[in-house]
Residue frames as qw, qx, qy, qz and C-alpha x, y, z in Angstrom:
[[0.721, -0.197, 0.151, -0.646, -6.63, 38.08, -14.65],
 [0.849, 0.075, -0.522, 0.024, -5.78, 34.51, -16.04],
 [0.522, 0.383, -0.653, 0.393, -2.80, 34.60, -13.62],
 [0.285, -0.355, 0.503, -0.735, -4.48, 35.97, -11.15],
 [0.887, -0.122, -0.217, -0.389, -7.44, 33.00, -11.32],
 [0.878, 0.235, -0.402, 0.105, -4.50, 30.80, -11.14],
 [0.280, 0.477, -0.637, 0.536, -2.92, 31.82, -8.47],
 [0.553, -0.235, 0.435, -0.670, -5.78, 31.90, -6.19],
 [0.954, -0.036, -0.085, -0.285, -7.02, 27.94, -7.32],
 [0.487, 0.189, -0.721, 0.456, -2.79, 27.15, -6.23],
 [0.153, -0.432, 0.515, -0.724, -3.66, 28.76, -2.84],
 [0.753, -0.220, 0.051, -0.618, -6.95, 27.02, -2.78],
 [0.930, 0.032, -0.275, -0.242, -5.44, 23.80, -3.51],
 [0.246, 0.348, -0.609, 0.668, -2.52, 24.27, -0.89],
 [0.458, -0.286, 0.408, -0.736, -5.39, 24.89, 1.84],
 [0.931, -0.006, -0.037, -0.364, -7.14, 21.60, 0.88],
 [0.661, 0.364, -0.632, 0.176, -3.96, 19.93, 1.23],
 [0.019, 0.318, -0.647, 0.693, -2.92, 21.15, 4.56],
 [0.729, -0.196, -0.015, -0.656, -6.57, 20.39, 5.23],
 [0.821, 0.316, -0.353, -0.319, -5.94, 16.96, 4.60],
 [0.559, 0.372, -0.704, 0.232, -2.99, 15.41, 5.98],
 [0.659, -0.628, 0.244, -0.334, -2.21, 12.61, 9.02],
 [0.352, -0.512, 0.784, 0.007, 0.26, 10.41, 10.55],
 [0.943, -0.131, -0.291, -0.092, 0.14, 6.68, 9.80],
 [0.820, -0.532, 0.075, -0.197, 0.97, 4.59, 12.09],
 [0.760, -0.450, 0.304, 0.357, 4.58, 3.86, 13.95],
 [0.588, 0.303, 0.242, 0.710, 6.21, 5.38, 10.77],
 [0.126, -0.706, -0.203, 0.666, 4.76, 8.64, 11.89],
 [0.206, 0.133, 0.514, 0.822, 4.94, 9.91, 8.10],
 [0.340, 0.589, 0.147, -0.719, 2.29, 13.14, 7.12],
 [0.231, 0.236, 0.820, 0.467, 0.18, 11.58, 4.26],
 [0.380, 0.068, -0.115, -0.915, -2.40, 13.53, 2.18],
 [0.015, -0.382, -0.895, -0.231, -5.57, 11.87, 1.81],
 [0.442, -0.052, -0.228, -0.866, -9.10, 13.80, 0.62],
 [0.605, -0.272, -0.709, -0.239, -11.46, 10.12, 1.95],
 [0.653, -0.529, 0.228, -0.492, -13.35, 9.91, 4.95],
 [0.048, -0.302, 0.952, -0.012, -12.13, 6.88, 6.91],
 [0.586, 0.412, 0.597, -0.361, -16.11, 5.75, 6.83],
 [0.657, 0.604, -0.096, -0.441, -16.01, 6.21, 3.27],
 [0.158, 0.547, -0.816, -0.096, -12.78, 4.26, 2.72],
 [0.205, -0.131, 0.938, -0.246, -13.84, 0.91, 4.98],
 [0.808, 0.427, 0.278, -0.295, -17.60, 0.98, 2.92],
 [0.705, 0.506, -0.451, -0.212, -15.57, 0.52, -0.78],
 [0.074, 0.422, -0.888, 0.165, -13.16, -1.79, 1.14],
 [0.585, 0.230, 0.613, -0.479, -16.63, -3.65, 1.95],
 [0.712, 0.577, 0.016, -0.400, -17.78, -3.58, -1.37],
 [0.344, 0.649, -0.666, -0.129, -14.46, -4.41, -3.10],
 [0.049, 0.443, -0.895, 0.007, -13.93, -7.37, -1.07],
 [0.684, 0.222, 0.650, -0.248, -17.44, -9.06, -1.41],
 [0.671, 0.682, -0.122, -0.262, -17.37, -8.39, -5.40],
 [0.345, 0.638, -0.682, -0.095, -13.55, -10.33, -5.32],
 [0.437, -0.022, 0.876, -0.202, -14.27, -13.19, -2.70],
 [0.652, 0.403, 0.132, -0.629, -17.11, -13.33, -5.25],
 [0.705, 0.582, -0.400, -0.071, -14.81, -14.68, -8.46],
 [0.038, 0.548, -0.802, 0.236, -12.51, -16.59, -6.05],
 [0.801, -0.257, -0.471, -0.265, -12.88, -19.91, -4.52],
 [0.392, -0.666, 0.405, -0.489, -12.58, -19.78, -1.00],
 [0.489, 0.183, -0.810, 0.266, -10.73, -22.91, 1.05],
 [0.741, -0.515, 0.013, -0.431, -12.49, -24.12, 4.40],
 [0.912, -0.268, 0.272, -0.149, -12.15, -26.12, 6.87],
 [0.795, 0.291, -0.291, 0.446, -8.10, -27.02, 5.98],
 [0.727, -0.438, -0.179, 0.497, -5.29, -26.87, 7.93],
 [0.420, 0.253, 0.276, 0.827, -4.17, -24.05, 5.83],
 [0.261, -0.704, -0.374, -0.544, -7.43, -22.23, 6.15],
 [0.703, -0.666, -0.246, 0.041, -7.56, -22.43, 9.92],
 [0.510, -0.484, -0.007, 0.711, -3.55, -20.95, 10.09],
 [0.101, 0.370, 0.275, 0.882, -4.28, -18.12, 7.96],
 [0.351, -0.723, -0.413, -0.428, -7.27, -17.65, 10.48],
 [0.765, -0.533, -0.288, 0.218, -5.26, -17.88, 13.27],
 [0.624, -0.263, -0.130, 0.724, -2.51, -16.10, 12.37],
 [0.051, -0.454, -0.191, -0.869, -4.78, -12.97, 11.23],
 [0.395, -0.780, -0.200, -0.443, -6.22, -12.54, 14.15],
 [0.725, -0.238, -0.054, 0.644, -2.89, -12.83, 16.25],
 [0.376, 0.294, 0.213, 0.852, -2.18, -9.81, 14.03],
 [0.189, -0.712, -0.299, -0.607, -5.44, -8.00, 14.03],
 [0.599, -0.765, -0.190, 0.141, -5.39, -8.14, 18.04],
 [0.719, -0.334, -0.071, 0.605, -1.75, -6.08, 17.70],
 [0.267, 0.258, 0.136, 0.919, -2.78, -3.86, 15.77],
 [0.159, -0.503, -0.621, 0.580, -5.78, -3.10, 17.90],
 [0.237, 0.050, -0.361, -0.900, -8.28, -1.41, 15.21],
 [0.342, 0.396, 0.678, -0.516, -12.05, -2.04, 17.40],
 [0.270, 0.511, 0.188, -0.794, -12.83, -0.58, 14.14],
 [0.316, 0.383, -0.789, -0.362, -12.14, -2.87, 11.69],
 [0.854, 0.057, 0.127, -0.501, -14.42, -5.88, 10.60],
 [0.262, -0.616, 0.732, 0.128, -11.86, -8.57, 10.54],
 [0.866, 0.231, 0.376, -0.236, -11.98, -11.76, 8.00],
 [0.160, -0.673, 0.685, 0.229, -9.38, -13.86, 6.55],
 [0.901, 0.250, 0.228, -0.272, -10.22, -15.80, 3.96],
 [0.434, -0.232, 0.796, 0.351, -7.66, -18.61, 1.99],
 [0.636, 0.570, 0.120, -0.506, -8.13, -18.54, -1.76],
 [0.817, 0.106, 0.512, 0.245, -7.21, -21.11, -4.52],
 [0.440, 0.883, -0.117, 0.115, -4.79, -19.32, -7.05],
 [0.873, 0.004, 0.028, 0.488, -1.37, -20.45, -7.66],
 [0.311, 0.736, -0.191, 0.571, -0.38, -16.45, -7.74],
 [0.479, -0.146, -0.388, 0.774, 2.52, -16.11, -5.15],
 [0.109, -0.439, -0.137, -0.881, -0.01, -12.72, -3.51],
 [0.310, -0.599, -0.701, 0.231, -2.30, -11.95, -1.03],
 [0.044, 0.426, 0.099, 0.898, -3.57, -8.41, -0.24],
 [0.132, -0.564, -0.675, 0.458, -5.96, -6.66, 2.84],
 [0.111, -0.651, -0.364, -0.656, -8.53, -3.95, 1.76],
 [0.209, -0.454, 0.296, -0.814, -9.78, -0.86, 3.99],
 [0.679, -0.321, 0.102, -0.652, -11.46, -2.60, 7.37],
 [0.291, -0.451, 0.837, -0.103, -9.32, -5.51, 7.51],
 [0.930, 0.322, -0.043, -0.170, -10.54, -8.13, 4.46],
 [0.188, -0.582, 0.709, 0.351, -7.41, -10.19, 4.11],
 [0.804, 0.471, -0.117, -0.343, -7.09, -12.29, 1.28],
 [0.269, -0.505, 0.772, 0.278, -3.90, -15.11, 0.94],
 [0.776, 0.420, -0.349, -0.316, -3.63, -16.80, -2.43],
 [0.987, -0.118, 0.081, 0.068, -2.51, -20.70, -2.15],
 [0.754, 0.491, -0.164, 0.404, 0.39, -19.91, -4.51],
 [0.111, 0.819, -0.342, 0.448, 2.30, -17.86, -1.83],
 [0.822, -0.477, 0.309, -0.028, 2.45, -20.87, 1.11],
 [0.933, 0.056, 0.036, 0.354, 4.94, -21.93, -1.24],
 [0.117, 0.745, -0.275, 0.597, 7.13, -18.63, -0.09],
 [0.261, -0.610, 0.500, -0.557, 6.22, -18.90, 3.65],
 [0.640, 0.120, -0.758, 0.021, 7.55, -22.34, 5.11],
 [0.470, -0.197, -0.785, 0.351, 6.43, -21.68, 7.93],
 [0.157, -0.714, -0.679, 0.068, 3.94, -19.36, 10.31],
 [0.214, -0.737, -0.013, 0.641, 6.26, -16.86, 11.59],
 [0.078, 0.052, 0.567, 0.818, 7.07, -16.42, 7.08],
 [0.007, -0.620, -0.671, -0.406, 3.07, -16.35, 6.30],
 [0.344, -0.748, -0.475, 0.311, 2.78, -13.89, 9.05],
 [0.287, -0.075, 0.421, 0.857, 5.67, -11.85, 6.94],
 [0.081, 0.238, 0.591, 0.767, 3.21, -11.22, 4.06],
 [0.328, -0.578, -0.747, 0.019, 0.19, -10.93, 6.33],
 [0.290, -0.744, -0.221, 0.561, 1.30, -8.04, 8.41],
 [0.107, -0.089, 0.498, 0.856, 3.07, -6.61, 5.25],
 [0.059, 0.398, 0.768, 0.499, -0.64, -6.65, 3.96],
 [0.358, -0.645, -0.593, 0.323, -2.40, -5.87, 7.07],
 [0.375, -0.380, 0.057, 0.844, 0.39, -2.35, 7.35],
 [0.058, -0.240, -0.407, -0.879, -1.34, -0.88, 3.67],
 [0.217, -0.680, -0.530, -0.457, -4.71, -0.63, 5.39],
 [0.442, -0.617, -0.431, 0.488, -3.56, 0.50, 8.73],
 [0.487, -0.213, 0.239, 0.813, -1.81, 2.93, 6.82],
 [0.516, 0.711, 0.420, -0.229, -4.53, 3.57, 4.56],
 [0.275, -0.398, 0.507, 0.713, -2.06, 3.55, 1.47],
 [0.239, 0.509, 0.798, 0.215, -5.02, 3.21, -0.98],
 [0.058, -0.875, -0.462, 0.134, -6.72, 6.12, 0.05],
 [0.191, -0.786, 0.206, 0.550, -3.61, 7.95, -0.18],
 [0.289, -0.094, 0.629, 0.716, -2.47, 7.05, -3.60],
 [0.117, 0.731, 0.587, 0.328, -6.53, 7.62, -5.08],
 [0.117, -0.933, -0.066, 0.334, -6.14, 11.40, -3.20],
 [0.337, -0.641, 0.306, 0.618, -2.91, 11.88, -4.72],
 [0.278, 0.362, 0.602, 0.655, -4.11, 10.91, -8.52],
 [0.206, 0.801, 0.451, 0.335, -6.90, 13.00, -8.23],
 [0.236, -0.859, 0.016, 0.454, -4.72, 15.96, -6.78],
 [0.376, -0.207, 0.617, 0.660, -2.47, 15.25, -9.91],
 [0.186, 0.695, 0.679, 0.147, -5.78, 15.23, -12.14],
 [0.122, -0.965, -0.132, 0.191, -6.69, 18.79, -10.50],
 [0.298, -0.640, 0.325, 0.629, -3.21, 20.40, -11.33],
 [0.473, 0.127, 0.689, 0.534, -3.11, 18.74, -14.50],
 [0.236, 0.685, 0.591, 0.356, -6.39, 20.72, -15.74],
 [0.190, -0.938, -0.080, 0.278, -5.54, 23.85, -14.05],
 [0.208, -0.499, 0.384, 0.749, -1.96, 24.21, -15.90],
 [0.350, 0.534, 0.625, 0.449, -4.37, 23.27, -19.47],
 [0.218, -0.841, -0.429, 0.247, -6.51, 26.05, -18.01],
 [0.355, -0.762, 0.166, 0.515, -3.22, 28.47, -17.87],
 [0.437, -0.298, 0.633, 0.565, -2.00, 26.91, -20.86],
 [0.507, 0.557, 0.657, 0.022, -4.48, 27.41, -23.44],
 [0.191, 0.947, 0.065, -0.250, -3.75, 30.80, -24.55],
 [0.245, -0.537, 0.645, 0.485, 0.03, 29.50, -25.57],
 [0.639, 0.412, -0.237, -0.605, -1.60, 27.23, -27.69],
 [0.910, 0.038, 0.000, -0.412, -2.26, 23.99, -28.60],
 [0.626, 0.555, -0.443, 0.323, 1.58, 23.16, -28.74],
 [0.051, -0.454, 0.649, -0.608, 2.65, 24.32, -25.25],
 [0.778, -0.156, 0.301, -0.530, -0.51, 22.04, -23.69],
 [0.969, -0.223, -0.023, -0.104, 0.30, 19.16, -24.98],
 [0.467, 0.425, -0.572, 0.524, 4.27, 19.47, -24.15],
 [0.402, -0.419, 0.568, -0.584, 2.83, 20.08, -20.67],
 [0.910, -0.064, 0.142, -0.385, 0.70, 16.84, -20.88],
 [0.823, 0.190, -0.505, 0.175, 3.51, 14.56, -22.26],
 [0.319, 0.467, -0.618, 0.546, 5.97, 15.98, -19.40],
 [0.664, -0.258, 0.374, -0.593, 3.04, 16.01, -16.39],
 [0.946, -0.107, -0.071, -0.298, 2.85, 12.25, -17.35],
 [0.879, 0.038, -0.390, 0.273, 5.86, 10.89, -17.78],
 [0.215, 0.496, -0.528, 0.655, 7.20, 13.09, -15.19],
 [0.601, -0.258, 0.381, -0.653, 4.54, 12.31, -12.60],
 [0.919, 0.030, -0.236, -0.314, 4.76, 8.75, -13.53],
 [0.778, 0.029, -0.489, 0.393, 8.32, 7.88, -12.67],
 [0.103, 0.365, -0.475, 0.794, 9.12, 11.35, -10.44],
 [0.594, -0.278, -0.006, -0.755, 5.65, 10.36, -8.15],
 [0.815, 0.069, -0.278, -0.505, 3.90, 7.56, -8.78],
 [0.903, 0.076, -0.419, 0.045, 6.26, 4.89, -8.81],
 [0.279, 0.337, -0.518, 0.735, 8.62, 6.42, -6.22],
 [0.576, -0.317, 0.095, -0.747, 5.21, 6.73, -3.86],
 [0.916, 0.028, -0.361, -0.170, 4.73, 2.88, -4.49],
 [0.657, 0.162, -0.574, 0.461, 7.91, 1.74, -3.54],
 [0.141, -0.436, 0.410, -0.789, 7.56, 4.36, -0.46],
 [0.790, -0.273, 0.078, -0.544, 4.24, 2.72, 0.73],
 [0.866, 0.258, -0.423, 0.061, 5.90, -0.51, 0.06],
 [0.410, 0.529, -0.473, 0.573, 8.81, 0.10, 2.46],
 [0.266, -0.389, 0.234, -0.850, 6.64, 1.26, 4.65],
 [0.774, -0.275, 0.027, -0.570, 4.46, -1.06, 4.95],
 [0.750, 0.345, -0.510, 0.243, 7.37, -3.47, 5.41],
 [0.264, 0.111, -0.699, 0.655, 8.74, -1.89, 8.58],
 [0.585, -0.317, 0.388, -0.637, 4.94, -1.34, 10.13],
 [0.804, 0.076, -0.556, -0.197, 5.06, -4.97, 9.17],
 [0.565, 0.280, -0.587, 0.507, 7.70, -6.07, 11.42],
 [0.137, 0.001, 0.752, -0.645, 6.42, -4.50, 14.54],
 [0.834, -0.139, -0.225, -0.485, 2.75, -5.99, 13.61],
 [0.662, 0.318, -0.679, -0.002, 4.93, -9.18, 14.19],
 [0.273, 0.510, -0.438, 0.688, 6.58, -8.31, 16.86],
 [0.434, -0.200, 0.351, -0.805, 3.98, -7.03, 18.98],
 [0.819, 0.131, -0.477, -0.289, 2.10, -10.47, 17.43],
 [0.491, -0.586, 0.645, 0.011, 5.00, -12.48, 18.77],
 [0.917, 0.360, -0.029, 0.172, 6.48, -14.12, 15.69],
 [0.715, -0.322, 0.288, 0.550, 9.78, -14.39, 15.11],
 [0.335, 0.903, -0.154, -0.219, 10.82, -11.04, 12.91],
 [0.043, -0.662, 0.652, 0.367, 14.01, -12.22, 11.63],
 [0.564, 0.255, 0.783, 0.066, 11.64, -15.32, 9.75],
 [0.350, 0.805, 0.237, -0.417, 10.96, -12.21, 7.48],
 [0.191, 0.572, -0.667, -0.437, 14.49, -11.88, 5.79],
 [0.270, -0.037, 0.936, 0.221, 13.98, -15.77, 4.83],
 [0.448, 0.659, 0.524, -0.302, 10.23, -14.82, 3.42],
 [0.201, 0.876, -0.314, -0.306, 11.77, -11.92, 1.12],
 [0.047, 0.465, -0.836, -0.287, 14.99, -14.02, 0.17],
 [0.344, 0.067, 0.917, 0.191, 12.25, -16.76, -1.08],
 [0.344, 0.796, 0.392, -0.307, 10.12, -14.49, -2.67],
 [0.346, 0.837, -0.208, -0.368, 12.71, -13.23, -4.66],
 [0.392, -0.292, 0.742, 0.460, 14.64, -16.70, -6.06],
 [0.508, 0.325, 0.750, 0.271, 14.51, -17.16, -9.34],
 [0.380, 0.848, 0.366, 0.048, 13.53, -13.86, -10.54],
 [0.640, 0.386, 0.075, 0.660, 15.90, -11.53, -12.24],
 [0.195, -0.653, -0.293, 0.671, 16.61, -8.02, -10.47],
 [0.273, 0.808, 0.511, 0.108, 14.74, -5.47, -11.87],
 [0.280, 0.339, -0.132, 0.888, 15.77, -1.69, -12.42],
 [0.189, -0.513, -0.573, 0.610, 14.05, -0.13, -9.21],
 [0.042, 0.180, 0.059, -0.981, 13.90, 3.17, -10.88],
 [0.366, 0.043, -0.572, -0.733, 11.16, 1.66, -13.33],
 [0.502, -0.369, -0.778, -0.078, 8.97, -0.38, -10.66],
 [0.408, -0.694, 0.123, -0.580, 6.77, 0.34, -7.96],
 [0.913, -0.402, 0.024, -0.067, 7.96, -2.13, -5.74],
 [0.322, -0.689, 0.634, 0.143, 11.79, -2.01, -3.91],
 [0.354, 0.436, -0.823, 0.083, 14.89, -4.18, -5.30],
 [0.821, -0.519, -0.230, -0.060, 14.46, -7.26, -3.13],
 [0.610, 0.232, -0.422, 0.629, 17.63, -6.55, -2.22],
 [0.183, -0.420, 0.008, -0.889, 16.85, -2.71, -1.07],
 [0.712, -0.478, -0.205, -0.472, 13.46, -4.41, 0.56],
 [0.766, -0.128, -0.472, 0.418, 15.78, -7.00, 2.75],
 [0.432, 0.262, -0.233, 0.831, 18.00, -4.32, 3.53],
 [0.195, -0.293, 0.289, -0.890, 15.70, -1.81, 5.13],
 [0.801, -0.432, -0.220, -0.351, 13.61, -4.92, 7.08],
 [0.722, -0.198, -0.487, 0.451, 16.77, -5.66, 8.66],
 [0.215, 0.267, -0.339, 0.876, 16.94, -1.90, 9.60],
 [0.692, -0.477, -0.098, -0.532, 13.49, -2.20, 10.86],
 [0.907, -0.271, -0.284, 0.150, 14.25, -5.58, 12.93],
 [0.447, 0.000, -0.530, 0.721, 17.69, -3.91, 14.45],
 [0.286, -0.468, 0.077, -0.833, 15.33, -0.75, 15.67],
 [0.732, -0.532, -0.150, -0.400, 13.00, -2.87, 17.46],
 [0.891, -0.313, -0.317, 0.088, 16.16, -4.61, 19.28],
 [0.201, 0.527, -0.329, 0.757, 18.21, -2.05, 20.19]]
């Protein structure tokens, strides 16, 4: 009976998958996601009045005014009527910047000292812009809590081995679903959101090949990492597949 319980709550959670999945954009990739897009673009509301909150927001600078200018260059290319567009410049010396569901963008001061120039800030911008078109959030919060669900369903199975075999399943479900998943997911979205970057640009009209020079200053000075153990590409790795993006579009 156990097995049987268990077989039928795989089937069920196979059907809610298939249920579930859609393209993103110009990568054309089948993602899983369990959020409404109306549910996604309210927390992306919320989230980004509770963080503009603790930040200190830049006006009326030259800085300010090309971070407006060149997000809405962008936002008109990616052509999302649905999205509530607003680019704000924030004081913080972290080298970052980040867009939430509905198009909040956010650039931290510390990263102008990466992009030397419009067609570079426009780099990190569309690179930001790409995780909400994409709606890589939404997909990585579906895919914990689809991990979650499995996780108590093999306890569920496993209880009757005893109290031994559960928590050998729970060490291996983590650290296997941390590096075999998780972080391999990251770096995916990452990639991704790299080469819808590039035609954001594109279509924009910046100069895409200002991108390898963004990336190759984003990554002096820091030591190269082991890829397997991060969620974010080699910068090498990242270069590498933004020049294979940039030859596609010029072929």
């Amino acid at each position: 009976m156990k097995n049987f319980n268990f077989i039928i709550s795989l089937f069920f959670i196979l059907f809610i998958i298939v249920g579930c999945t859609q393209k993103t954009p110009y990568t054309n990739r089948s993602q899983m996601i369990f959020m409404s897009q109306e549910e996604e673009l309210a927390l992306g509301e919320q989230s980004y009045k509770e963080t503009l909150s603790s930040l200190k927001v830049i006006t009326s600078t030259t800085d300010a005014f090309r971070i407006r200018n060149i997000g809405f260059r962008i936002a008109q290319a990616a052509n999302r009527s649905d999205f509530k567009w607003e680019f704000n410049l924030v004081e913080d010396n972290q080298m970052n910047a980040f867009c939430l569901p509905g198009g909040k963008v956010v650039v931290y001061t510390g990263i102008l000292k990466a992009a030397k120039n419009d067609d570079q800030l426009a780099t990190v911008m569309s690179h930001e812009i790409a995780h909400a078109l994409a709606r890589h959030g939404a997909e990585r919060m579906s895919s914990a809590k689809l991990q979650q669900g499995i996780q108590v369903l093999g306890n569920v199975v496993l209880a009757s081995q005893g109290s031994s075999y559960q928590n050998i399943f729970n060490q291996a479900y983590g650290v296997g679903t941390q590096l075999g998943i998780m972080l391999p997911y990251g770096r995916l979205q990452e990639n991704e959101a790299d080469e819808i970057g590039i035609y954001l640009m594109h279509k924009a009209g910046y100069n895409i090949n200002e991108a390898l020079n963004f990336w190759k200053n984003m990554s002096e000075g820091k030591e190269s990492s082991n890829e397997f153990f991060s969620t974010h590409p080699s910068s090498q790795t990242r270069i590498n597949n933004i020049q294979n993006a940039i030859n596609n579009i010029k072929k």
